[in-house]
N, C-alpha and C positions, 0 to 999 in steps of 0.2 A: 504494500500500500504506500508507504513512503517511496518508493523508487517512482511511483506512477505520480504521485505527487512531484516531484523534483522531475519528473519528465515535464510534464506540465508547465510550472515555473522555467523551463528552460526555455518552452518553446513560446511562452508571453518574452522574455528577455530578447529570442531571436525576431519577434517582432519588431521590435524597439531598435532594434539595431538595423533592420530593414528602412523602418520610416525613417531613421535617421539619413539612413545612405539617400535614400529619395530625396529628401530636403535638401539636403548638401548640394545636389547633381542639381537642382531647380537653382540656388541659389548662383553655381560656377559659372551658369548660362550666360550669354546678352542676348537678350530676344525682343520682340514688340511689345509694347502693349497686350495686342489680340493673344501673341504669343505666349508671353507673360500669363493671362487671364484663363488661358486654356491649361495649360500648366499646376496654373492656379487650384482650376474646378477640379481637375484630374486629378492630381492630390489629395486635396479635399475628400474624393470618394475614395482613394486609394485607402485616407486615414479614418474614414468613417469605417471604411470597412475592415479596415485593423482593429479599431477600437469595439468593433463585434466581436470581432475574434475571441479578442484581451476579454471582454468582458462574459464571453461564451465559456473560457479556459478557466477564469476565474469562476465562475459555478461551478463548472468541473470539478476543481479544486475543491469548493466547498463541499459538494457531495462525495467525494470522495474520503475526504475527514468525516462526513457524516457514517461512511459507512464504517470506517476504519474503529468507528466508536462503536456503531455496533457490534461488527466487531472482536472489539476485545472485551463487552461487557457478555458476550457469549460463551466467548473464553473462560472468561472470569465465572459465568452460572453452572459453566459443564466444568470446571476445576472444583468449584464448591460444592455442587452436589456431587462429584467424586470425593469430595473429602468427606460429606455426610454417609455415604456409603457405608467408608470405610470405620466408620470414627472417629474422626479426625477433623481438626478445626488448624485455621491458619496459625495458630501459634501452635501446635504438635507440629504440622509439617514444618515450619521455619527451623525447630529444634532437631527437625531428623537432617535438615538439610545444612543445619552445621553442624551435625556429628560426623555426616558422609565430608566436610569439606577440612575435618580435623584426620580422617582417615586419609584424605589426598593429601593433606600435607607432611604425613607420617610417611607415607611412601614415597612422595618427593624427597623430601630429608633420608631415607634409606638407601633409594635408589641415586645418590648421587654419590652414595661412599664406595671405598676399594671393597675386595673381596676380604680382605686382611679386615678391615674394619668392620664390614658388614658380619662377619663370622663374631667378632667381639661384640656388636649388638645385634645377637641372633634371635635375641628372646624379644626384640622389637617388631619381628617379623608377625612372632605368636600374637603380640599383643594387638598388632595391625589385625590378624586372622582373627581373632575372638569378638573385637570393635564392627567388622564384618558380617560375623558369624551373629552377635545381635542388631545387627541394620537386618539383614535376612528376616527376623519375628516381627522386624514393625508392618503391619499392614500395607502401611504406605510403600512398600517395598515391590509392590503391586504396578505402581501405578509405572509406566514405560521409560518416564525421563527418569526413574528413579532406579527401577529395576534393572538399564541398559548401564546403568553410571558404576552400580556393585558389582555386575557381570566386569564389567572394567577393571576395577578396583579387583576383584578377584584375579584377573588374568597378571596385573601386574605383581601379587605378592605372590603366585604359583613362580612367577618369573624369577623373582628375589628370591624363593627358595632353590631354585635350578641353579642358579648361580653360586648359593651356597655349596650345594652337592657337586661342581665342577673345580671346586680349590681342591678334592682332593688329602682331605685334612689328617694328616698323621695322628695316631693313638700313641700313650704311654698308659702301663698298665702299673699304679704303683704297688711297689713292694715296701717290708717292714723294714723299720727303723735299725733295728739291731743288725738285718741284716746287706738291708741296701743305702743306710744313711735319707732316704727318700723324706723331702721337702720339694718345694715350690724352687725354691731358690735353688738346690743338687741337682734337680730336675732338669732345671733350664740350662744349668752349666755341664751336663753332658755331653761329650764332641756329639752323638747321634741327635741332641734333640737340637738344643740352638749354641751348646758352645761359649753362653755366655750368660752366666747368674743373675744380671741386671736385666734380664729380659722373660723373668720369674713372673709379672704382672701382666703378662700374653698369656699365660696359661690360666691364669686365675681368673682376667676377666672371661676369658673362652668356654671358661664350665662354670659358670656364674650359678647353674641350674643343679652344682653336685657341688659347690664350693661356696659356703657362706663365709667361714672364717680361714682365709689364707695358710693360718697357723695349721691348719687343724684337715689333712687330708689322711684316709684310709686305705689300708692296704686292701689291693681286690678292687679298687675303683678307675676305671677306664677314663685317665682322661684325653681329651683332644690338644692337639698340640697346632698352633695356627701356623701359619708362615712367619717363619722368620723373617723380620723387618725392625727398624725406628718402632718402640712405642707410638701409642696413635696418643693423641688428644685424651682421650677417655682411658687410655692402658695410664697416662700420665697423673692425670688426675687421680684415680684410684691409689697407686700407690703411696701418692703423696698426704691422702685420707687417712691410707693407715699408718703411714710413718709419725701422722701426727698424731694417731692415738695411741702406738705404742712409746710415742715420748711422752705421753700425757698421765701413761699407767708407771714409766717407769724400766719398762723391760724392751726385752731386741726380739729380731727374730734368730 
């Protein structure tokens, strides 16, 4: 409707620019009187009959907004009696449609990290999946702009988990203290895993799911081991969390 409108307005403009060119060409003339006055009349009906135009195109116009009103207060009755349907009233739908716009920006934010990071928040993936998994129960889930947007949203967190299962992720299986020394920190400093002790807070945020307290892992427990790399952002944070509580309790690791 707007495009046919701005069609419309275009072609009053091209009018305008028409009778202008005519006047111009009348004005550049030398002619007679008679000459002059014919000119004149010709004109005249050339611009009366423009001015029907302009004035035919502006109804146009008008009716065209008329309808465009109707319209969308059509839109607007067949939206609200879908919402009555369903149960729903404009402030339920406005709340489902920023829950689904907090789910795109979770997966925004997920889908722009490495695989290396994305493994270290893997359980953002789940959290994305469940946020989904209740958009799924709202009624409103029904309706096609809604339903086509989760089908979306679903295809892209299948995608984030593909990408997970393509890094390939190394296991270490720990063993006992007396026998293997096994920590966090022994762990990371083994030439097979990463070779290097200070890289102990890649394993811990990577099983964040089997590892609450850094200190405190068990023998018989599988964990994943990421790719070797830099600490991310979040591997850094972490363990600068714990350093300050175990300076705060007094004891190391």
């Amino acid at each position: 409707m707007e495009n046919q409108i701005m069609n419309v307005v275009r072609k009053i403009s091209l009018i305008a620019i028409a009778a202008l060119v005519m006047v111009t060409g009348v004005l550049a003339q030398e002619m007679t009187k008679d000459e002059w006055q014919k000119q004149i009349n010709e004109q005249t009906a050339t611009r009366n009959e423009l001015q029907t135009k302009v004035n035919n195109l502006r109804a146009e116009i008008d009716n065209l907004k008329k309808e465009d009103a109707a319209k969308a207060a059509a839109v607007k009755k067949c939206n609200d009696d879908l919402l009555a349907l369903l149960g729903a009233t404009p402030e339920s739908e406005r709340a489902f449609a920023a829950m689904l716009d907090q789910i795109d920006a979770k997966i925004n934010e997920l889908s722009r990290l490495s695989n290396q990071d994305l493994w270290a928040r893997k359980g953002e993936i789940t959290d994305a999946q469940s946020m989904i998994d209740q958009a799924w129960k709202n009624k409103l889930s029904l309706l096609p702009k809604y339903y086509d947007r989760l089908k979306e949203q679903q295809n892209r967190v299948d995608a984030l988990r593909k990408a997970l299962e393509s890094t390939g992720m190394q296991t270490y299986t720990v063993g006992t203290w007396a026998r293997d020394r096994d920590c966090l920190w022994n762990i990371a400093k083994k030439p097979a895993v990463y070779d290097n002790a200070f890289l102990w807070p890649k394993i811990w945020q990577g099983n964040k799911d089997q590892i609450t307290n850094p200190d405190i892992i068990r023998p018989g427990q599988k964990l994943k081991i990421p790719q070797k790399g830099e600490l991310t952002q979040d591997e850094k944070a972490a363990a600068r969390s714990y350093w300050q509580r175990k300076q705060g309790t007094g004891s190391a690791q």
